[in-house]
C-alpha positions in Angstrom: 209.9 284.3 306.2 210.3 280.7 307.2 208.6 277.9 305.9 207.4 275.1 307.5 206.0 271.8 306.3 203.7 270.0 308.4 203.5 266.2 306.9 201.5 264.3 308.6 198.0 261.8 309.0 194.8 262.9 309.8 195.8 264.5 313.2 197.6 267.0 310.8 194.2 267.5 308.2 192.4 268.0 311.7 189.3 265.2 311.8 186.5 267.0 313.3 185.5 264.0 315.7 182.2 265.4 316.3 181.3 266.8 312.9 182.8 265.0 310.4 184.7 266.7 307.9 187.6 269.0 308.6 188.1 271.3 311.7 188.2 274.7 311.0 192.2 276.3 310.0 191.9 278.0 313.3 190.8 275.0 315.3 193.5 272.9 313.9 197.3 272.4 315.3 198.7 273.9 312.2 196.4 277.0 312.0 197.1 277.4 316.1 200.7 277.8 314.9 200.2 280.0 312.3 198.9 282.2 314.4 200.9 281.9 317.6 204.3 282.3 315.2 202.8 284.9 313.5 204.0 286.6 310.0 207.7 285.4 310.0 206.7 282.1 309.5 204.6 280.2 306.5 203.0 276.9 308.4 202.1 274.1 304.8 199.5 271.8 306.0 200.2 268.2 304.3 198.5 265.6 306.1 195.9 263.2 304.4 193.7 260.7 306.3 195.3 257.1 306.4 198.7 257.9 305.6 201.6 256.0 306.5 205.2 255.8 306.5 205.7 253.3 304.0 203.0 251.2 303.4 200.4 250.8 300.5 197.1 250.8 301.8 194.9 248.1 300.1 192.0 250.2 301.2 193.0 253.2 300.1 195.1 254.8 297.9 198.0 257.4 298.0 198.8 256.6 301.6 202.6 255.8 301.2 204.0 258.5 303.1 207.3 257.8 301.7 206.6 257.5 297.9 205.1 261.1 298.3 207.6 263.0 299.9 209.5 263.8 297.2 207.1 265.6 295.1 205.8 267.6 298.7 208.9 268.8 298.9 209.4 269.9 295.3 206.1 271.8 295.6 207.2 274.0 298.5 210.7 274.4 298.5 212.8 276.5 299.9 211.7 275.4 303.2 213.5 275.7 306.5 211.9 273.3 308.4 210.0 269.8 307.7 208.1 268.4 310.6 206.9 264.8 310.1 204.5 263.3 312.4 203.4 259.7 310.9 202.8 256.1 312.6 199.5 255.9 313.8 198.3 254.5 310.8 201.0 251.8 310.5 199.7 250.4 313.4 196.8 248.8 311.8 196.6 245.0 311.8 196.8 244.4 308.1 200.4 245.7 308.4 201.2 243.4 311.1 204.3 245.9 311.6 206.3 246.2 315.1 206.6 249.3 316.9 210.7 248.9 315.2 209.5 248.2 311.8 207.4 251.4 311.8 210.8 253.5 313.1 212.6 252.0 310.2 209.9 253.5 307.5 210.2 256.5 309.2 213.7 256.3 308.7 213.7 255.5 305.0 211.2 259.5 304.9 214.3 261.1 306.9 216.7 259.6 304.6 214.7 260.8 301.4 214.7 264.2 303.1 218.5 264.5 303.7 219.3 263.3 300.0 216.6 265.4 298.2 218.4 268.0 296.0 217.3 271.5 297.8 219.5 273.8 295.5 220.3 276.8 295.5 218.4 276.4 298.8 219.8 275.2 301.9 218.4 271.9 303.2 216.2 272.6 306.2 216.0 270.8 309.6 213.9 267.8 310.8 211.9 267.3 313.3 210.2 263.8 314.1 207.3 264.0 316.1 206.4 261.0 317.6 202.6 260.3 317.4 199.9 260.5 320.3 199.0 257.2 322.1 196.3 255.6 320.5 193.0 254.8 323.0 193.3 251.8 325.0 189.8 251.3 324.2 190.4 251.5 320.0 188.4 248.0 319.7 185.4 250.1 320.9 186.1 252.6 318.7 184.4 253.0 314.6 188.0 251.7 313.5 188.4 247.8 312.9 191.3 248.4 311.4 192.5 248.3 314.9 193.4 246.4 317.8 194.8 246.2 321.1 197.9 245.6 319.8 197.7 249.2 317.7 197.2 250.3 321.5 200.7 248.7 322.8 202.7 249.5 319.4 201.9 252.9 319.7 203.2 253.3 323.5 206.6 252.3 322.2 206.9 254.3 319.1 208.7 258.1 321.1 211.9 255.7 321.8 212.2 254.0 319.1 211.5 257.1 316.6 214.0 258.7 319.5 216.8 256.7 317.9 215.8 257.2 314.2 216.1 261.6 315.2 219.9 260.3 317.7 220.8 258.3 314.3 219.8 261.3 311.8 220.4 264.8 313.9 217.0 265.8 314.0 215.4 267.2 316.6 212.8 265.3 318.4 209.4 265.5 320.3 206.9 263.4 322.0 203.1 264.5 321.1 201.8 262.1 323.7 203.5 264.1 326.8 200.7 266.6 325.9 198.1 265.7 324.2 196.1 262.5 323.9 193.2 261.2 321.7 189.6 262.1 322.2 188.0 259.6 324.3 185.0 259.5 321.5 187.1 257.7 318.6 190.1 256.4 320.4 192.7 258.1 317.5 192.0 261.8 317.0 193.3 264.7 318.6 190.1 267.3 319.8 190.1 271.0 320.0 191.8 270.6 323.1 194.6 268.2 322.1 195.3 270.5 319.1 195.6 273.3 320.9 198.1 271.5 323.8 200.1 270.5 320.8 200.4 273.5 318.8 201.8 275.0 322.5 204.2 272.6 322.7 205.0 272.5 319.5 205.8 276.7 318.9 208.2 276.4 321.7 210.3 274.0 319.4 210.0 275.6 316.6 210.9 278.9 318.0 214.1 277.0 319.4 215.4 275.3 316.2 214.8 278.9 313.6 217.0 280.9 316.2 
């Protein structure tokens, strides 16, 4: 069996935008891929709502992505494949971060992965996903935490998180070629969007555990 861990934000908990709460396992991109992937393959949900690459939240806590990793990776080794798809959040305007300072606490995760001591199991592949778009209409959204400028950051993110996976060796994909967020709160991925990614996403994963 392979296991693969899912680390993520709140697209990978699966906000129920309509609801509230949590989407249902099956409604979510992780449980799609469970399913799609079948018995072969273990699929470890690990997203929590706010987190980031690197950055304390002063609003909430246990949000720095990359002060966690290490003990996520200690609870479910061996694992075979880690994805990580994180930035969303760092695009808030209390960071004030650029769309290259974000890549770079992606990096430091990738680096923390690749050093991690995995024995006696093998070290398992990467693979960055770069973040859907966020609305262009996030200021008329329930989130003040963000702006316009959360908008424009997050269009450049894919190349520059492109260049952390070219620098690394990981493998690479961009969630915004097919799926986008829900029109209703300007972040989240619907049914629809997890669906779309969990489609795009099995073909990948399917690719790299050959």
């Amino acid at each position: 069996m392979k296991n693969i861990l899912c680390f993520g934000d709140s697209n990978t908990y699966g906000v129920d935008i309509i609801k509230g709460g949590r989407l249902a396992r099956t409604l979510r991109y992780t449980g799609i891929l469970q399913k799609m992937l079948g018995d072969d393959y273990h699929i470890i949900e690990e997203g929590y709502n706010g987190r980031t690459t690197v950055f304390d939240d002063p609003v909430g806590e246990f949000r720095n992505g990359y002060a966690i990793i290490d003990m996520i990776l200690q609870t479910h080794i061996p694992l075979d494949l880690v994805i990580i798809m994180l930035g969303t959040n760092d695009t808030k305007t209390h960071f004030a971060a650029s769309a290259a300072t974000i890549a770079k606490g992606l990096r430091n995760i990738v680096r923390k992965i690749l050093r991690f001591d995995y024995s006696p199991s093998a070290m398992p592949e990467i693979l960055i996903v770069s973040p859907i778009h966020i609305g262009y209409e996030i200021e008329k959204s329930p989130f003040s935490d963000f702006d316009v400028t959360s908008y424009e950051k997050s269009l450049q993110l894919a190349s520059e998180y492109q260049k952390v996976a070219a620098e690394y060796h990981c493998h690479f994909f961009d969630a915004s070629t097919v799926a986008e967020a829900s029109p209703l709160d300007q972040i989240h991925l619907d049914e629809d969007g997890h669906e779309s990614l969990a489609m795009a996403l099995v073909k990948r994963i399917r690719a790299i555990s050959r």
